[in-house]
KEDREN-685112 format. One record per residue (C-alpha): chain; x, y, z. Coordinates in pm, whole numbers, plus 50000, padded with zeros to 5 digits. Layout:
# residues N
NODE   cadena       u       v       w
NODE        A       X       Y       Z
...
This chain:
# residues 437
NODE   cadena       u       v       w
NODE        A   62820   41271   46904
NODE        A   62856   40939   46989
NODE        A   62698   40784   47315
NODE        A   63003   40595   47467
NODE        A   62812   40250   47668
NODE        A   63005   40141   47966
NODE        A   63060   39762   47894
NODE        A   63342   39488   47895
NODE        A   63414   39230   47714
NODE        A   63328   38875   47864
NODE        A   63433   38480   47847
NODE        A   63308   38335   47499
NODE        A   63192   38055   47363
NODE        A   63555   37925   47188
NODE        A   63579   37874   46801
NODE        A   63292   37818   46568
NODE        A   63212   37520   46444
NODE        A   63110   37677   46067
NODE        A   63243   37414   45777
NODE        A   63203   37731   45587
NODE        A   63462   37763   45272
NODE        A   63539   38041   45066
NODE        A   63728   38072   44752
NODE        A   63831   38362   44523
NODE        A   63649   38478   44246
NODE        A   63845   38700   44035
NODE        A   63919   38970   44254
NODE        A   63591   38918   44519
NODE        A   63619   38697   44784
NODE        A   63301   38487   44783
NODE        A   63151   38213   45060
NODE        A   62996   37865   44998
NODE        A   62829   37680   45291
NODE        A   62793   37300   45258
NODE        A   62460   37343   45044
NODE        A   62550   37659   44919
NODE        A   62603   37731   44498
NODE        A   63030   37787   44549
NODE        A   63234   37578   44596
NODE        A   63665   37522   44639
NODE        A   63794   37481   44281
NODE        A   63817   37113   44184
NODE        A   64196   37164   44088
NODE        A   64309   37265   44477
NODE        A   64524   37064   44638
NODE        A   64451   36868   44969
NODE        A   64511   37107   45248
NODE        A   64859   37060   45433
NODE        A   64891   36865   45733
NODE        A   64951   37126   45953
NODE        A   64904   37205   46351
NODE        A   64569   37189   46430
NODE        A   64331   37554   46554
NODE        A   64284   37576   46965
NODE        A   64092   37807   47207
NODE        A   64366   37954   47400
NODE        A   64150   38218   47519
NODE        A   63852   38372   47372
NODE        A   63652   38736   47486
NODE        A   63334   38823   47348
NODE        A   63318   39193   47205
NODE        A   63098   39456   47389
NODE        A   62881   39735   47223
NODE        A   63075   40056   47303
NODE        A   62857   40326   47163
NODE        A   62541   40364   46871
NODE        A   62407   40626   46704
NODE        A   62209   40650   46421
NODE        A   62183   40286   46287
NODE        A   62600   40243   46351
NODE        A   62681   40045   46639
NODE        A   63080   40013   46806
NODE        A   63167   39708   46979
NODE        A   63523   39597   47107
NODE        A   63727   39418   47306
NODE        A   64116   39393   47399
NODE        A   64304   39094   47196
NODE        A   64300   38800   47477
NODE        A   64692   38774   47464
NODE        A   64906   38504   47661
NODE        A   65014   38740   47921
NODE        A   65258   39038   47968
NODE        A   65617   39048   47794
NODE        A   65949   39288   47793
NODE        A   65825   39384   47403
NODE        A   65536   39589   47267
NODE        A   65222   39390   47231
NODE        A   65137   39535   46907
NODE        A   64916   39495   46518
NODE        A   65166   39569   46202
NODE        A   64960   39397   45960
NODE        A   64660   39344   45772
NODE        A   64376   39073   45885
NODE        A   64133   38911   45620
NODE        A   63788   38865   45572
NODE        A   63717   38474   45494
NODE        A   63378   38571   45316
NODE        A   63153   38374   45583
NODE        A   63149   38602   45888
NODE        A   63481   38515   45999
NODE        A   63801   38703   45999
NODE        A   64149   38637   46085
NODE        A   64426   38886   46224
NODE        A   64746   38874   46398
NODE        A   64938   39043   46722
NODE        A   65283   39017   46776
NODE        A   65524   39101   47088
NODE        A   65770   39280   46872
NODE        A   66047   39083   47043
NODE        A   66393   38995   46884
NODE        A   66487   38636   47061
NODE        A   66230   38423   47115
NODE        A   65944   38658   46961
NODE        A   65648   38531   46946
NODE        A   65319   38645   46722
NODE        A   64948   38504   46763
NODE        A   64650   38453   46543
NODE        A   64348   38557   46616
NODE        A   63974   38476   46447
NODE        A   63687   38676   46486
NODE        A   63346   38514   46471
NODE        A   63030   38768   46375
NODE        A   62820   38502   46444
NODE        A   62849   38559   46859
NODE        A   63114   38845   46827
NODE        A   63355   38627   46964
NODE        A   63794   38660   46901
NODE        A   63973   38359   46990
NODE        A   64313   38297   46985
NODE        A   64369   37986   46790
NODE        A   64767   37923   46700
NODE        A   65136   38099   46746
NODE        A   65377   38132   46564
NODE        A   65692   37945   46765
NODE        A   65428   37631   46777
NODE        A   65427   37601   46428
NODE        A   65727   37685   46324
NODE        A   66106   37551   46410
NODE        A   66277   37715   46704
NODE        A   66505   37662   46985
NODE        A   66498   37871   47307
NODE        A   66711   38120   47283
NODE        A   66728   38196   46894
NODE        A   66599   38483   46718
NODE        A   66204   38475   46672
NODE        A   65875   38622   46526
NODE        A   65757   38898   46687
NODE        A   65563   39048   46420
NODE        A   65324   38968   46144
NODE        A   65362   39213   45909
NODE        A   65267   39206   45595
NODE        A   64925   39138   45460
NODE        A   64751   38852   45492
NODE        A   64620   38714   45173
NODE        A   64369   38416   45046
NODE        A   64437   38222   44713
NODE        A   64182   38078   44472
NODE        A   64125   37777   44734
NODE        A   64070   37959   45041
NODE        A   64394   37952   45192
NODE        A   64489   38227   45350
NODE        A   64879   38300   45348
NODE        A   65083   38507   45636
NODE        A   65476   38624   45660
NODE        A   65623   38652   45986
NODE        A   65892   38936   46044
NODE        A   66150   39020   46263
NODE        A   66020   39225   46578
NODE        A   66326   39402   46571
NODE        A   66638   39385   46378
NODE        A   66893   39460   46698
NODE        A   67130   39176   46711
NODE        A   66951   38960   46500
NODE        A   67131   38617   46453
NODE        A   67083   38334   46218
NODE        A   67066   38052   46459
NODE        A   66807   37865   46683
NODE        A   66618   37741   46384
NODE        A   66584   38123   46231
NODE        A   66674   38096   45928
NODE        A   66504   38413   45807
NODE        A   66095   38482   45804
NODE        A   65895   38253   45733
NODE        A   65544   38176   45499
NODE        A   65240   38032   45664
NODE        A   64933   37862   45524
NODE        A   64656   37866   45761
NODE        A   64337   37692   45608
NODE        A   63986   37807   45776
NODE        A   63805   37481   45636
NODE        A   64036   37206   45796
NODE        A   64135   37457   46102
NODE        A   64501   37388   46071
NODE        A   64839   37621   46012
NODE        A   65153   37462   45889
NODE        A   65502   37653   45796
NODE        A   65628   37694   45403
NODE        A   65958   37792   45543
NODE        A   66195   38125   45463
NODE        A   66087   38172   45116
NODE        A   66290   38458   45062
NODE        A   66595   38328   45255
NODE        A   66784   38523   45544
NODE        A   66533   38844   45452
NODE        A   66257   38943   45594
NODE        A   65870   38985   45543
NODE        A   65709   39292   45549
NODE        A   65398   39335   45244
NODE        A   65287   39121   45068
NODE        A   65024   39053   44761
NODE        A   64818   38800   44565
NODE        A   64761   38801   44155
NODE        A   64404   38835   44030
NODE        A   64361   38477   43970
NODE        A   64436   38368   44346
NODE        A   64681   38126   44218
NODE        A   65046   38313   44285
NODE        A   65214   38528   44603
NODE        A   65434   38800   44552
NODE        A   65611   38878   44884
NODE        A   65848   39226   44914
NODE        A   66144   39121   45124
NODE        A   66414   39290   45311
NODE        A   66750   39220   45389
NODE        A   66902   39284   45753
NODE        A   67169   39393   45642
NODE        A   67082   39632   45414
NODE        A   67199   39969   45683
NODE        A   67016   40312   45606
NODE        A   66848   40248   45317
NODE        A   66649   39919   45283
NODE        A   66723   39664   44973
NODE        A   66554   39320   44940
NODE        A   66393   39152   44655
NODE        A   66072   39003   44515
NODE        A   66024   38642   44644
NODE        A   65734   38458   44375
NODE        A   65510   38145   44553
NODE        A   65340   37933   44377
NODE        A   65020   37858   44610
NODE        A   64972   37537   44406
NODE        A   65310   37389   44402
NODE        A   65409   37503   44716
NODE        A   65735   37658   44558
NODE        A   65915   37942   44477
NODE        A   65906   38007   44109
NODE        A   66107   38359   44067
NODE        A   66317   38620   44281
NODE        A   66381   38983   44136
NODE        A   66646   39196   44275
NODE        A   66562   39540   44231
NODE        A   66794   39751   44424
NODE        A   66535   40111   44343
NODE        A   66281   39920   44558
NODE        A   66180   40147   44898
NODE        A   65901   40143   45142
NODE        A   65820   39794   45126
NODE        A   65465   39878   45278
NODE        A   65240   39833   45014
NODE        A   65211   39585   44672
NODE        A   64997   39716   44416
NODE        A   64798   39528   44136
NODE        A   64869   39772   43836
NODE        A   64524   39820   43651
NODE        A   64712   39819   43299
NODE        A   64946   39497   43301
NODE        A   64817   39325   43566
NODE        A   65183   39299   43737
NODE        A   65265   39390   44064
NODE        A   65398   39749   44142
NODE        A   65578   39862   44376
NODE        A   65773   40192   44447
NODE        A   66088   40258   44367
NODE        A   66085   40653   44522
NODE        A   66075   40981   44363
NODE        A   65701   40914   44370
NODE        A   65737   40633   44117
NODE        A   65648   40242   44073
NODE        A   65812   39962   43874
NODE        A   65595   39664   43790
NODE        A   65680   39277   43778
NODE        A   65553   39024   43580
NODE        A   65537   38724   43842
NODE        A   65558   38474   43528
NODE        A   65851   38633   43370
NODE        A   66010   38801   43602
NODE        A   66069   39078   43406
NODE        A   66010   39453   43556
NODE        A   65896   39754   43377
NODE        A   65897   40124   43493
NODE        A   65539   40261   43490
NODE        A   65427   40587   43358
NODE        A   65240   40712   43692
NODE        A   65358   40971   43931
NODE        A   65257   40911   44256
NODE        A   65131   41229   44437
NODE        A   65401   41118   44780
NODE        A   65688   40954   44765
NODE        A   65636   40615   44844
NODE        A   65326   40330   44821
NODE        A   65214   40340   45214
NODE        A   64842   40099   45122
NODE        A   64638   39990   44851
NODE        A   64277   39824   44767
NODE        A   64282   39503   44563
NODE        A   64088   39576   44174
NODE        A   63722   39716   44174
NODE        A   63520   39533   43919
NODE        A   63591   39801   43695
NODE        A   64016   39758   43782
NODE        A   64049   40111   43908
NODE        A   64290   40097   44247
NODE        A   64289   40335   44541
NODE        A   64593   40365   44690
NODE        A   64740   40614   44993
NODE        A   65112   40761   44923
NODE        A   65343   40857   45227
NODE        A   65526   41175   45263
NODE        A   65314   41289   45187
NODE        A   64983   41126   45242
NODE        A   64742   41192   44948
NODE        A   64472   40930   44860
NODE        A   64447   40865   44482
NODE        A   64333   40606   44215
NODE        A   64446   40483   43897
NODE        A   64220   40356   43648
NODE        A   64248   40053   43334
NODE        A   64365   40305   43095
NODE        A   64668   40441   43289
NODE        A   64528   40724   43472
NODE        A   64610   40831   43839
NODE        A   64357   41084   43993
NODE        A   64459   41253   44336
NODE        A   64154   41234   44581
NODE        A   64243   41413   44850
NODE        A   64449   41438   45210
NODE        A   64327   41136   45451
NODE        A   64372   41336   45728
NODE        A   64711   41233   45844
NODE        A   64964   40926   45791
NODE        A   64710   40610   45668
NODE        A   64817   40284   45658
NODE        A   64491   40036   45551
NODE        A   64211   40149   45339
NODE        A   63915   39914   45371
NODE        A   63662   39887   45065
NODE        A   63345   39788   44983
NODE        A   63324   39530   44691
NODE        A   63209   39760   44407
NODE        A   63417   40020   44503
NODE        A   63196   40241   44629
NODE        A   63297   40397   44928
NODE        A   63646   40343   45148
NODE        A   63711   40366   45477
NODE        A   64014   40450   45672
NODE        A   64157   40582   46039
NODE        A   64442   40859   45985
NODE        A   64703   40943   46197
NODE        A   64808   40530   46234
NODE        A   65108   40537   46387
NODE        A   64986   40597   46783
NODE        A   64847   40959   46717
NODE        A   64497   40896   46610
NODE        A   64393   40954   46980
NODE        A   64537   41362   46907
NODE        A   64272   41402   46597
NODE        A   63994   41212   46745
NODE        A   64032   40867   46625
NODE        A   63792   40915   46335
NODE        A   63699   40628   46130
NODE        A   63652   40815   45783
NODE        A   63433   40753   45495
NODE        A   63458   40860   45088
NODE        A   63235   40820   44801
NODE        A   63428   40751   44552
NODE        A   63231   40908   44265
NODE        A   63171   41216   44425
NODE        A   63493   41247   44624
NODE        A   63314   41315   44984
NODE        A   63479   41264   45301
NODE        A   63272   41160   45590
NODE        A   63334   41126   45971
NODE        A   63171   40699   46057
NODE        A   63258   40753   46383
NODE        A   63514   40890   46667
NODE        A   63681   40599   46879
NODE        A   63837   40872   47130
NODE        A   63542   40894   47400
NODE        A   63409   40514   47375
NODE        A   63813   40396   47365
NODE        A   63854   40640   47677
NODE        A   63481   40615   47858
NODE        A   63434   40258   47819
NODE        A   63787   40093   47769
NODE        A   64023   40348   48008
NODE        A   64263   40280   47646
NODE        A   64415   40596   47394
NODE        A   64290   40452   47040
NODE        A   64682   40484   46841
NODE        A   64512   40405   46542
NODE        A   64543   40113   46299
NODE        A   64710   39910   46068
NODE        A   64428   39642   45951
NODE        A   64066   39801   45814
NODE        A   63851   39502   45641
NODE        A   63519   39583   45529
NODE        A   63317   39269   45538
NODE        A   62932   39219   45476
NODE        A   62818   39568   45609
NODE        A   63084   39606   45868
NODE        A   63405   39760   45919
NODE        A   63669   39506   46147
NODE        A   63959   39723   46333
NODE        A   64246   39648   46508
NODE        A   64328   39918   46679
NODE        A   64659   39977   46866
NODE        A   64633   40153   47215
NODE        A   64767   40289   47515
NODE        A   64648   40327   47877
NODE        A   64519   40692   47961
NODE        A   64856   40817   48120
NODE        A   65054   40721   47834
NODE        A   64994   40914   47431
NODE        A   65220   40682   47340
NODE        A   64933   40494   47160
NODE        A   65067   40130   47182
NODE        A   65103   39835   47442
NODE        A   64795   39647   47390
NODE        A   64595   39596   47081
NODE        A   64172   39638   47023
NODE        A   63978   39459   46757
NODE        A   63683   39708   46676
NODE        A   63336   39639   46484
NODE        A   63153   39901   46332
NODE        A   62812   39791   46204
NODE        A   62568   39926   45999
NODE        A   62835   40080   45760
């Protein structure tokens, strides 16, 4: 059992001052200091100008319970204040490689919604809130805004790490007060700026998203508003280089738009297209190509990037079955999660994962586990329970989450929550750190 300790978060110290870079490697995200043997490809382009990184408010994270070598600490997301939405986390943050890690909170608002990044230092365990959306973007009061950040956030071969916004809500949305449809951001951790790529995929919004092995290309999944009962978008193709888009594929089979997968076999991206299958596209060509894999649900809920080795473990939804599929084609079923997953954290060789089932507010009702598997013996394992540290030392109902990052020994969290006297499981947003993982 873990010991809940009563603490709270405090003021911080504001944003680091690390000139740290990191740049992709293949499929491994990898960190150069100023003397350090990596460095930012020769070939990137200057950053953007952009608007420049700010404290607007920074807590420092509190140890919430230990046992046996793991340690919990947390601390609510220092947001601007209250609002008529859903403070809430829909997406998934990303580990820069040099302690830092950036995430996102949104207000789930239709008109003037509003989302805010966040970075987390593990140098002091501090979270600051550094930029929003509506200051980066254009927008007059009154128009239709940003109130989520979605899909996942993803870092190219130059360490700039790409964001979509999407629509809080779809209710009366309206093309007008500089929305124009959601938007791509480039936020770059080296010069400490953000600055807007515009609505890539036109009047559609954002919700996944993934990167090519090489770091060079985005592949966004996009839906349109007015698509009624069953969604239909298309595949929106960025160049990270060029700063353009170099292909859109309409495939009307696509559904879920929750996960992008790198397939092991082409090296496309895959995506579902129901009846527990995927289709793959060929960023270059655009060309699309059914794949021979039967999912064990319906429908790709989230996905690892490539191990070394290329095998991918994904999570399916209705229902939710964790599998893998290997370089030669294969897909192996691993096992039930233990209720609806949406993130599955890995370490780099692809050793273990890590997830929190039940996402969707009710991890509080099956006791908030973080979970553990070896992946070459198939063994769950119980990390830790958030339920009596959330309750004991927090007075918050862990919902569960939608971002797990393993980074350097640690497993980063943001966990959506409710007060005590409300199972909802959402209203205000945690970031947890588990170390010693």
């Amino acid at each position: 059992m873990i010991v809940p300790l009563l603490a709270v978060a405090c003021a911080g110290n504001g944003l680091s001052d690390s000139e740290t870079a990191t740049t992709m490697v293949g499929t491994t995200t990898e960190s150069s200091s100023p003397g350090g043997t990596k460095a930012v490809p020769g070939d990137c382009p200057a950053p953007d100008d952009g608007v420049a990184w700010r404290d607007d408010g920074t807590v420092t994270l509190a140890q919430i319970a230990s046992e046996d070598g793991v340690e919990v600490y947390a601390a609510e997301y220092p947001l601007p204040g209250p609002t008529d939405g859903l403070w809430s986390q829909w997406g998934q943050g990303i580990a820069l490689g040099d302690g830092r890690h950036l995430s996102a909170v949104g207000d789930h608002l239709g008109v003037d919604g509003n989302s805010h990044f966040f970075v987390y230092d593990s140098a002091d365990r501090t979270l600051t809130r550094f930029a929003d959306v509506l200051s980066t973007v254009p927008h007059e009061s009154g128009g239709f805004g940003y109130g989520k950040i979605h899909a996942q956030m993803v870092m190219d071969r130059c360490g700039t790490v790409w964001a979509a916004t999407y629509w809080g809500t779809r209710d009366d949305l309206a093309y007008e007060g500089g929305y124009e449809g959601d938007r791509l951001l480039a936020i770059d951790p080296r010069g400490l700026t953000i600055s807007d790529h515009g609505a890539i995929a036109g009047e559609y919004g954002i919700p996944t998203m993934t990167i090519t092995t090489d770091g060079a290309t985005v592949v966004a999944g996009s839906v349109d508003v007015e698509s009624g009962d069953v969604d239909r978008g298309v595949l929106t193709v960025f160049d990270t280089s060029s700063g353009e888009v170099v292909n859109r594929a309409d495939d009307p089979r696509q559904e879920g738009f929750r996960a992008l997968a790198i397939d092991p076999v082409s090296g496309g991206v895959a995506y579902s297209i129901g009846d527990a299958s995927l289709a793959a596209l060929d960023p270059g060509s655009g060309q699309i190509t059914d794949l021979d894999l039967t999912l064990p649900g319906w429908w790709l809920r989230a996905v690892t990037r490539p191990t070394p080795d290329g095998t991918v473990y994904g999570v399916t939804d209705d229902e939710p079955i964790l599998f893998s599929t290997a370089g030669d084609g294969s897909l192996e079923e691993l096992g039930d999660p233990g209720g609806t997953t949406t993130s599955l954290a890995m370490t780099p060789d692809g050793a273990t994962l890590f997830w929190m089932p039940e996402a969707h507010g009710g991890a509080w009702e099956v006791g908030a586990n973080i979970m553990s598997m070896d992946t070459a013996t198939g063994d769950m394992t119980e990390v830790v329970s958030l339920l009596d540290p959330f309750e004991e030392a927090l007075g918050l109902l862990p919902g569960g989450t939608y971002s797990a990052v393993y980074d350097q020994g640690r497993l980063i969290l943001g966990v959506n929550a409710s007060a005590l006297d409300d199972d909802s499981g959402f209203g205000t947003v945690v970031l947890v750190v588990v170390e010693g993982v």
